[in-house]
ZAMARGU-4260 file (C-alpha; in steps of 0.2 Angstrom, whole numbers, plus 5000, padded with zeros to 4 digits):
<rodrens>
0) 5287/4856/4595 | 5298/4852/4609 | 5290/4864/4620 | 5304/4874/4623 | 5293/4887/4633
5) 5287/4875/4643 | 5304/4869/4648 | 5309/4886/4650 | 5297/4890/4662 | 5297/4873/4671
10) 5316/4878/4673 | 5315/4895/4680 | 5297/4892/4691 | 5300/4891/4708 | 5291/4877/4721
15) 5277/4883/4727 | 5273/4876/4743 | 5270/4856/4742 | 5260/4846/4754 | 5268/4839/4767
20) 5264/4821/4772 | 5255/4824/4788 | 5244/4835/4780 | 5242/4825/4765 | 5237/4810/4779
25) 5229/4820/4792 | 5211/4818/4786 | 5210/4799/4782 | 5189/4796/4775 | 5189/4777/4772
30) 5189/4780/4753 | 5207/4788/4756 | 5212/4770/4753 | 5210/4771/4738 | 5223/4787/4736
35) 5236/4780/4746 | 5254/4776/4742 | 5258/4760/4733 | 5279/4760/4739 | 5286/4744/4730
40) 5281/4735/4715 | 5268/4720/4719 | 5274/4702/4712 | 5263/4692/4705 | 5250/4687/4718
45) 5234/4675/4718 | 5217/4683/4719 | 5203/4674/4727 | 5188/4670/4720 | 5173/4677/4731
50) 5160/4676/4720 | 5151/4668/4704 | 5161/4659/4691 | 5173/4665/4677 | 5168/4661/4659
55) 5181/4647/4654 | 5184/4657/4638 | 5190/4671/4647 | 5211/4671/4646 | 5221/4682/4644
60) 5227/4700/4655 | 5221/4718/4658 | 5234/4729/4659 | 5230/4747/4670 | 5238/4762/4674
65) 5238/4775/4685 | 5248/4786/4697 | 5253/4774/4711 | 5264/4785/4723 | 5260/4804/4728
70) 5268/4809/4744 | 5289/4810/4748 | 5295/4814/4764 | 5303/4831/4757 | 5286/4837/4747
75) 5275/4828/4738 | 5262/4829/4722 | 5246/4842/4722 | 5236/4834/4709 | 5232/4816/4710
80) 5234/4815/4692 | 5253/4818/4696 | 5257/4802/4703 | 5272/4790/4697 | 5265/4779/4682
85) 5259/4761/4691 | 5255/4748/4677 | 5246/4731/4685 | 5242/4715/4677 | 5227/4705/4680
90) 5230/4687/4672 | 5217/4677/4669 | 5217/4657/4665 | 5206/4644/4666 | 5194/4653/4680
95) 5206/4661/4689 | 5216/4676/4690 | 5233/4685/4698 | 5237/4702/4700 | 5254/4710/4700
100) 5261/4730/4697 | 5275/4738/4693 | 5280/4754/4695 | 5288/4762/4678 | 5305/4768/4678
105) 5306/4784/4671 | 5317/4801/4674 | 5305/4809/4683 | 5303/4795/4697 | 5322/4793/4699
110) 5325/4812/4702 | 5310/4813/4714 | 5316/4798/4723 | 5335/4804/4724 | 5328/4822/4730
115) 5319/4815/4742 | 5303/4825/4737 | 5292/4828/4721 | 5303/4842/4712 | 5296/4838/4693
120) 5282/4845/4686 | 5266/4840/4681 | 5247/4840/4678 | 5245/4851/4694 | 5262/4850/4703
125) 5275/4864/4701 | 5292/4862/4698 | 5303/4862/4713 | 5320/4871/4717 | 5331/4858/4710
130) 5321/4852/4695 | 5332/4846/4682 | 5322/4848/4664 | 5334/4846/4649 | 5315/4842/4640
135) 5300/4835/4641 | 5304/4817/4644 | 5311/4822/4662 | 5294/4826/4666 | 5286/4810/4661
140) 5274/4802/4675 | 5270/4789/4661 | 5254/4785/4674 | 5238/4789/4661 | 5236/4774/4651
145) 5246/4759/4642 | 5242/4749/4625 | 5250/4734/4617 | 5262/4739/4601 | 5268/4723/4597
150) 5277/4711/4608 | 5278/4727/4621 | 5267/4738/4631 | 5268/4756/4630 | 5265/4767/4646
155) 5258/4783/4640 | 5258/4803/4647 | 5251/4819/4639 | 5268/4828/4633 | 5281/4816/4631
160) 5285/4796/4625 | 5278/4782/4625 | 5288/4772/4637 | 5290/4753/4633 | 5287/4739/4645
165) 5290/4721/4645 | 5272/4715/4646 | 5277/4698/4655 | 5284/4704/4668 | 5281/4724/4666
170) 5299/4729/4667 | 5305/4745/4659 | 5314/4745/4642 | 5312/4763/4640 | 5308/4778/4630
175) 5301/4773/4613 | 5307/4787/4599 | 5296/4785/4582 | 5310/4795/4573 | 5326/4802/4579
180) 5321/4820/4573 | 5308/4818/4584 | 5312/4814/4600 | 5301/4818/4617 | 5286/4825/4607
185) 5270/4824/4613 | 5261/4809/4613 | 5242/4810/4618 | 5239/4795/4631 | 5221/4791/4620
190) 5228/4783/4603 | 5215/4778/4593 | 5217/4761/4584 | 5207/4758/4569 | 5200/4738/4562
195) 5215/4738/4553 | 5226/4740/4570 | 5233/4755/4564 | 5236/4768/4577 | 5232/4785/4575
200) 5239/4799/4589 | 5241/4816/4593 | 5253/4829/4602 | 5248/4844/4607 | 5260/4862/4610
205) 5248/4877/4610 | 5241/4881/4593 | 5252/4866/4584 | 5248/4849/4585 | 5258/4832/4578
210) 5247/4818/4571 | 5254/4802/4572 | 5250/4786/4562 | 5258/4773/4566 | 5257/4753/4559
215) 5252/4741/4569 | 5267/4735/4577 | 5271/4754/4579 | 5280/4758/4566 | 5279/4777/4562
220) 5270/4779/4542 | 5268/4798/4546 | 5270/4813/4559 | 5263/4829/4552 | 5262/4846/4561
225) 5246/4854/4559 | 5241/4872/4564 | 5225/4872/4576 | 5211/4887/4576 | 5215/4890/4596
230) 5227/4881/4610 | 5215/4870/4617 | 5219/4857/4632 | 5214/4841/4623 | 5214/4824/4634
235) 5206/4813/4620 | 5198/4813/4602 | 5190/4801/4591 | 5192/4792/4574 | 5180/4787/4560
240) 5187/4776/4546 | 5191/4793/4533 | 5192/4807/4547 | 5199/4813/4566 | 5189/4823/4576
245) 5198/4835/4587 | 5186/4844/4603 | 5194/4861/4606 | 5185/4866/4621 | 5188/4885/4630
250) 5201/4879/4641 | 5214/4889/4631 | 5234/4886/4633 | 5237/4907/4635 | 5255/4905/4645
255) 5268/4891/4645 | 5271/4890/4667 | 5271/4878/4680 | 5259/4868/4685 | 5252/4864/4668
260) 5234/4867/4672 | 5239/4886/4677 | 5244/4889/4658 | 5225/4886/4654 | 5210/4898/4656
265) 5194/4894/4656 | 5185/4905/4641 | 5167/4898/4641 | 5161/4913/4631 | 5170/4908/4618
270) 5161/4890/4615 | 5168/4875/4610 | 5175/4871/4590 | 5176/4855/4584 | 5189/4851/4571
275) 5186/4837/4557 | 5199/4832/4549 | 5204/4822/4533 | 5215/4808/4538 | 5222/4804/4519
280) 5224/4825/4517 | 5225/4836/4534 | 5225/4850/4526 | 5206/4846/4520 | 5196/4852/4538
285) 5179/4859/4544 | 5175/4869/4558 | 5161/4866/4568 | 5152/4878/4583 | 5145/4872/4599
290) 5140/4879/4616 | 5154/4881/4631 | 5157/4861/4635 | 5170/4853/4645 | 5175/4832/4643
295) 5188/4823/4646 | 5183/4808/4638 | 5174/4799/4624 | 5169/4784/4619 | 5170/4784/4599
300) 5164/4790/4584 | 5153/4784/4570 | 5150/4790/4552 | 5134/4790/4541 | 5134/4787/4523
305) 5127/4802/4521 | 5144/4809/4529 | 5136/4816/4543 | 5147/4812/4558 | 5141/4807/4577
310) 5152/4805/4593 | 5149/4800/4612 | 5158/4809/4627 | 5156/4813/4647 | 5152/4832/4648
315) 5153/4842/4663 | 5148/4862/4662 | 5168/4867/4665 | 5185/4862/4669 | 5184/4862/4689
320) 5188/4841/4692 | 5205/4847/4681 | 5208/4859/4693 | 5204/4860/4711 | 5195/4844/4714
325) 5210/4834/4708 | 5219/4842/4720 | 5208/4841/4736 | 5208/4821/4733 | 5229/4823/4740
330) 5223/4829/4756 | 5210/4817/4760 | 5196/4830/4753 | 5181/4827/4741 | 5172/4844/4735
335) 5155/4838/4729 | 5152/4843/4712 | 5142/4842/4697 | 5146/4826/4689 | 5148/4824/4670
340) 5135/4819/4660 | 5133/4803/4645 | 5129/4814/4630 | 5128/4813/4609 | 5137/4826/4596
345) 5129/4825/4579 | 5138/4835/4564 | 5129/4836/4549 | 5138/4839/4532 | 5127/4855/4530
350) 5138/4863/4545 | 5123/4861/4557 | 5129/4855/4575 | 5119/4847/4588 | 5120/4841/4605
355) 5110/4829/4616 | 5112/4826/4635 | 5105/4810/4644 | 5106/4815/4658 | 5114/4801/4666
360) 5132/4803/4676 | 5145/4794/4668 | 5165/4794/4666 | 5176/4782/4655 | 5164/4777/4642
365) 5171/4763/4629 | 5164/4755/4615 | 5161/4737/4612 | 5164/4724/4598 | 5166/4735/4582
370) 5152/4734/4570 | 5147/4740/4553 | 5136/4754/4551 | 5131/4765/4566 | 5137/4758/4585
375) 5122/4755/4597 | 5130/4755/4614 | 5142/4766/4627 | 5148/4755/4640 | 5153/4768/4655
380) 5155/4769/4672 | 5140/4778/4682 | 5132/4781/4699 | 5140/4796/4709 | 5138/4793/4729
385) 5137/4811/4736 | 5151/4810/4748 | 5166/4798/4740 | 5174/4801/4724 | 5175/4791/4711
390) 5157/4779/4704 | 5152/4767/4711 | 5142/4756/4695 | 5145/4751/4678 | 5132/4754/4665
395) 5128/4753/4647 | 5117/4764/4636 | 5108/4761/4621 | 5108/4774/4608 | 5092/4768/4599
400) 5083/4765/4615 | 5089/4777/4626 | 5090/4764/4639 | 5101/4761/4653 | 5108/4743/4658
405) 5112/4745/4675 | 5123/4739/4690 | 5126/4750/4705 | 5138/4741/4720 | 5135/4757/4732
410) 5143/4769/4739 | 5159/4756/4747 | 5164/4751/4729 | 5174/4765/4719 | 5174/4757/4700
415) 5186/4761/4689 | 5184/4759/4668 | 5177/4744/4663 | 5186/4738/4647 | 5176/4725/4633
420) 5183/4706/4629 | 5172/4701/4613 | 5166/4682/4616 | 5179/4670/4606 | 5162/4667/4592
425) 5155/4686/4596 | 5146/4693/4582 | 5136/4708/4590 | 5141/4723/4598 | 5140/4719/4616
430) 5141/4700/4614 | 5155/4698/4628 | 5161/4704/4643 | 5165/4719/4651 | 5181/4719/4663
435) 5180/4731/4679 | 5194/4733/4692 | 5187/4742/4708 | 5191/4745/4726 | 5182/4739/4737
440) 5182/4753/4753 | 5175/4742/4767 | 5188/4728/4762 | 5203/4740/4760 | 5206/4725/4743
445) 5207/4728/4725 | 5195/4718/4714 | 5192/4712/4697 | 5174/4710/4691 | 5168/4700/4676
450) 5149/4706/4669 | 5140/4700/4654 | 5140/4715/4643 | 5122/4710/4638 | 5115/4710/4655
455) 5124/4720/4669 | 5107/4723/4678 | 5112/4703/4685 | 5127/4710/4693 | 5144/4700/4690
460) 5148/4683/4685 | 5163/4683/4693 | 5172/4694/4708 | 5192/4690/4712 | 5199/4699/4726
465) 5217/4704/4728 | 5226/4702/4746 | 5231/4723/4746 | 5224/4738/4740 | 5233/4747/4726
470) 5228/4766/4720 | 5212/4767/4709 | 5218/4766/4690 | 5214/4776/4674 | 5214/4766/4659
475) 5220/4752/4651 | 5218/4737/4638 | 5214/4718/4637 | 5226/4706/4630 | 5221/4690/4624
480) 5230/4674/4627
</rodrens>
């Protein structure tokens, strides 16, 4: 569970060859701003208020993270999702707001920094020559998401720790170890936490998987190693109160090698199994089978009293985003493709699977207020421009209407997720408001927009721009004050 093999092989592979810096800049689109390097930390800075008026309520601070610096003089990264781990803060108080970002000291940053080039692994980057991997940890971008666990922040990867952070002033405090038998396991960067703020996790090596439940404050109540019916790459699952709901797609692990995407191969014959599992006994599970599927993301899961079990999620027909796109994007290049759609699994007690596509492009979905009963609403981000990458609207759609709540910015604004702030008194679903960091191309400036959840068709309430641009981000969590 320490994937030895993958160590192993991290070890022994040699660099393949990395981009260069003048490659890496010679074609320069305007959304390339977007993808550029961030090179220090950012203190905390002012944003200007250039449109509408913040909700007074409002207060408190977003945390993001992303990869924030790709390219070294000596070889950089080939896969944007290998950049260092960047976590920002945007405070808001009293109607306005500041934004800072720090970039996350881990092992890997140091040893690239001291080498002079990218030499660790990751997502889509080979090892290099002088790659130092004593395990898993070493590799750590911590640049996928972060979550509050008690009075700290936790930067979160794919195979490795959570790293904490002091969330006041995003300094680094270090890895976080949940048991010292357990050291640099895998720690899935999409932990679910439940009404009750318990957090439930996973960690992935090949067949085996960890579950983690964790208290509140992140203490660890359980880490069990369960067996999986393949090696799938999971990036996300979902919860309902009694159960977890693992999406093994056909993008099996068959090899442990250098860069981690080229251990995978894409199997869409074999379909996609979806794994429901007891959370008070994993050993109780069922097995369900779907058509060839690909997703990255979903939004979460609901259960009916009937047991029958329904979840949201971006679906796209195979895993080609993961693996070449996500490359092009560190060379200036954007590869139209097909873009994920919104879509519905339904799985019935009897066994029976279905699956309903809306149609409608959309990445990042999130869920509003939590309910009882069935949820209503995926709030996600939408519009696909056909030469930038990225979105460029937010949107949210009603299960029970099949209606879309719209707001498109065009093809100059590249969104990122929007996250949900319930209203102080909110009692519905969507009775609040939906925070959504962007970049605004023709500006070269980060911004931070403030919609009604209940009406996005008006466009925003509220628009703070940033003096600077820093990289577009990947997720992240509100933190009231």
């Amino acid at each position: 569970m320490h994937r030895r093999d993958f160590i192993r092989a991290a070890a022994a592979t040699a660099a393949a060859s990395l981009i260069a810096p003048e490659a890496a800049h010679a074609a320069t689109p305007a959304w390339s701003v977007a993808f550029a390097d961030l090179e220090s930390d950012v203190p905390r800075t002012p944003m200007q208020r250039v449109h509408g008026r913040a909700p007074l309520e409002l207060s408190g601070a977003l945390y993001r993270n992303g990869p924030g610096k790709f390219r070294r003089e000596g070889g950089s990264v080939q896969h944007w999702f290998d950049g260092d781990g960047l976590v920002r803060a945007f405070r808001v108080d009293q109607g306005n707001a500041t934004l800072e970002a720090r970039f996350v000291d881990t092992p890997k940053r140091r040893a690239d920094a001291a080498a002079r080039a990218v030499v660790s692994p990751g997502f889509g980057t080979p090892a290099g020559p002088s790659a130092v991997l004593r395990n898993t940890d070493d590799a750590n971008a911590a640049n996928i998401s972060v979550m509050q666990v008690g009075g700290e922040l936790w930067a979160l990867w794919e195979a490795g720790s959570p790293i904490a952070l002091d969330p006041s002033d995003l300094s680094t405090l270090g890895l976080r170890t949940l048991r010292d038998d357990l050291a640099h396991m895998p720690f899935l960067a999409h932990p679910a936490r439940g009404p009750d703020g318990e957090v439930w996790s996973l960690g992935l090596a090949g067949k085996r998987a960890i579950v983690w439940h964790l208290t509140a404050d992140g203490g660890l109540k359980s880490a069990d190693v369960i067996e999986l019916p393949r090696a799938s790459y999971v990036h996300d699952f979902v919860t309902t109160p009694r159960h977890l709901i693992l999406f093994l797609q056909p993008w099996i692990q068959d090899r442990f090698v250098t860069p981690y995407f080229d251990s995978f191969s894409w199997r869409p014959e074999e379909g996609t199994q979806i794994v429901v599992l007891d959370k008070a006994d994993l050993t109780k599970r069922r097995i369900y089978e779907m058509p060839s599927s690909f997703a990255f993301h979903f939004g979460g899961a609901w259960e009916d009293a009937d047991g029958t079990i329904r979840f949201d999620g971006c679906f796209s027909r195979d895993p080609s985003f993961a693996q070449a796109h996500g490359r092009a994007l560190m060379s200036g290049i954007y590869e139209r493709q097909a873009a994920p759609l919104l879509g519905l699994v339904t799985l019935r007690a009897s066994g029976r699977v279905s699956f309903d596509s809306t149609g409608i492009t959309a990445e990042f979905p999130r869920t509003g207020a939590r309910t009882s009963g069935s949820r209503r609403y995926t709030v996600h981000a939408t519009g696909d421009a056909p030469d930038v990458p990225m979105y460029n609207g937010l949107a949210t759609y009603d299960w029970q209407t099949s209606r879309s709540d719209v707001f498109d910015f065009g093809r100059e604004m590249l969104m990122e997720e929007a996250v949900f702030v319930r209203r102080p008194d909110g009692a519905d679903e969507l009775d609040g408001w939906l925070l959504a960091p962007a970049v605004n191309v023709r500006a070269e400036a980060t911004e931070l927009h403030v919609f009604d959840a209940r009406n996005l068709a008006s466009g925003p309430l509220c628009t703070w721009r940033a003096p600077l641009t820093l990289p577009v981000s990947l997720h992240g969590t509100f933190v009231r004050t």
